[in-house]
C-alpha positions in Angstrom: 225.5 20.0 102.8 226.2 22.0 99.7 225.3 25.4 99.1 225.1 24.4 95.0 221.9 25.5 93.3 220.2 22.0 92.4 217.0 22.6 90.9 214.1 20.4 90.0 213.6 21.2 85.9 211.4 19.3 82.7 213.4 16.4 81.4 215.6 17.6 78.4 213.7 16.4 75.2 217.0 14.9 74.0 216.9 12.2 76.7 216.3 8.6 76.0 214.1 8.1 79.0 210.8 9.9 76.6 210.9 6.9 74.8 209.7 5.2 78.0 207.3 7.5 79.0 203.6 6.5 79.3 200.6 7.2 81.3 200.8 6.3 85.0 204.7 6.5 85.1 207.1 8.4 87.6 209.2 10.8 86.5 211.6 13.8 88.4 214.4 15.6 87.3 217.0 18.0 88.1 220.3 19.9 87.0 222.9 21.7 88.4 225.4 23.8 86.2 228.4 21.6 85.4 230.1 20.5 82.5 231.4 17.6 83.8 231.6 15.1 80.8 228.5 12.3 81.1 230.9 8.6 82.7 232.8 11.2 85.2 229.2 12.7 86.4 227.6 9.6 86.6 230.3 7.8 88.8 230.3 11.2 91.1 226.4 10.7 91.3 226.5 6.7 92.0 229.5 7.3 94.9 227.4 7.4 97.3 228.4 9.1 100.6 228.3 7.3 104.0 224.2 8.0 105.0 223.4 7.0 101.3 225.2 3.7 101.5 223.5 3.1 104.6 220.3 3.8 103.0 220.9 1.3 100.1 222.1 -1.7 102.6 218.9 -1.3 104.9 217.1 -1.8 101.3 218.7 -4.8 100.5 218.0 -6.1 104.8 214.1 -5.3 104.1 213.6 -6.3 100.2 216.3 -9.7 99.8 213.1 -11.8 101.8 210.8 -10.2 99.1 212.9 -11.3 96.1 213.8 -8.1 94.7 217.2 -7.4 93.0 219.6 -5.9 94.7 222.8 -6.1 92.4 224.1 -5.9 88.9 224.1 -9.1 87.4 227.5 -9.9 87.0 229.9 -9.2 84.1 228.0 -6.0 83.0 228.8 -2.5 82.8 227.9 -0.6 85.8 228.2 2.8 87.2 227.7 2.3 91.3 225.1 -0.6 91.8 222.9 0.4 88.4 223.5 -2.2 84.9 224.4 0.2 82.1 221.6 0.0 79.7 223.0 2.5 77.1 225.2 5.1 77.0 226.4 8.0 74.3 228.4 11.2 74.4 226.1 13.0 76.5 223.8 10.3 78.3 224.0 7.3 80.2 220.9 5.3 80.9 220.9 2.5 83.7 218.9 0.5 85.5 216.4 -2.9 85.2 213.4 -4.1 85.4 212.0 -6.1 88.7 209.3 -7.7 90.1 207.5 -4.5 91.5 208.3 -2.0 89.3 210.8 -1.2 86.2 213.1 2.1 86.5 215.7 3.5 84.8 218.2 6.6 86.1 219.5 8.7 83.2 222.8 11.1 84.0 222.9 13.9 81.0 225.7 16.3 80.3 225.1 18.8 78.0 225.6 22.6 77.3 227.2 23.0 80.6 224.7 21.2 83.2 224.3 17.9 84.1 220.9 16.4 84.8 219.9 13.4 86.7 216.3 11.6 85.9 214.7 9.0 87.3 212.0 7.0 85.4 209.6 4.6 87.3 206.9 2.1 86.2 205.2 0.5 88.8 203.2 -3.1 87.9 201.0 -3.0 90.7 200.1 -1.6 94.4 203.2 -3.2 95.6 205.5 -0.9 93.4 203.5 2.5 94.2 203.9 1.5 98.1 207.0 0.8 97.5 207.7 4.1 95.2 206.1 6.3 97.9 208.2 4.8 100.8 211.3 5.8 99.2 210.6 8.9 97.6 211.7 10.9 100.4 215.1 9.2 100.2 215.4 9.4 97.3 214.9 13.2 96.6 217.5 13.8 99.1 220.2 10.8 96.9 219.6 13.0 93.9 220.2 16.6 95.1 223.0 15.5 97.4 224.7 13.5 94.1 224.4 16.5 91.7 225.6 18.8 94.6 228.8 16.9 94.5 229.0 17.0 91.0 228.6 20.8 91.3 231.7 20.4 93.7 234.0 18.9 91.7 236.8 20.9 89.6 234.9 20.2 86.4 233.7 23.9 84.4 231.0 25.4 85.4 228.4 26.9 83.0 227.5 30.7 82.8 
């Protein structure tokens, strides 16, 4: 892996994903010094290496029978497999709502790190299952994908 300090930190207060926030809800964060501007740290976070992909096509396999979404609807703006909800200078926020639960991934770039937040709502015991099955997955998705943004040539804060 990379030996990039990625650490688990509070979700910046200038994030659109508070506005989300209620009782009951999922929430992690992390950041890793980069400046890397917002688009080009997002599309390093949603290329997902080899093991990842994997990951995300043994999904589909288990959770197509069930109904769930599995890809952008078509003719949107995406960054990897995740619908662009909104986006600004610093933040990009994307994701949807399904049957089991809603979530939302923000990418951040600002004063010289780059965060990465994921915001979960389950609707029922079906979404909790289904947020605790994946949850170590995806810890390791996230602090591999800001580890490579922490690789690429873009400058690195102080």
């Amino acid at each position: 892996m990379f030996n990039t300090p990625v650490t688990a930190c509070d979700l910046p207060l200038s994030s659109a994903l508070h506005a989300r926030l209620q009782s009951g809800d999922f929430l992690d964060c992390y950041k890793v010094a980069n400046a890397t501007p917002v688009r080009a740290a997002a599309e390093t976070i949603t290329a997902f290496p080899g093991w990842a992909r994997l990951l995300v096509a043994i999904r589909k396999i288990v959770t197509t029978p069930l109904g769930l979404i599995n890809e952008a609807p078509e003719g949107r703006d995406i960054i990897g497999i995740f619908p662009v909800e909104s986006e600004t200078e610093t933040e990009i926020v994307a994701g949807f709502n399904d049957k089991h639960l809603n979530f939302r991934v923000s990418v951040l770039s600002e004063n010289g790190l780059v965060y990465l937040a994921t915001w979960v709502r389950p609707h029922h015991w079906g979404g909790r299952i289904y947020l605790g099955t994946i949850m170590p997955f995806h810890i390791l998705i996230s602090r591999n994908a800001l580890a490579r943004v922490a690789a690429t040539a873009g400058p690195q804060a102080a």
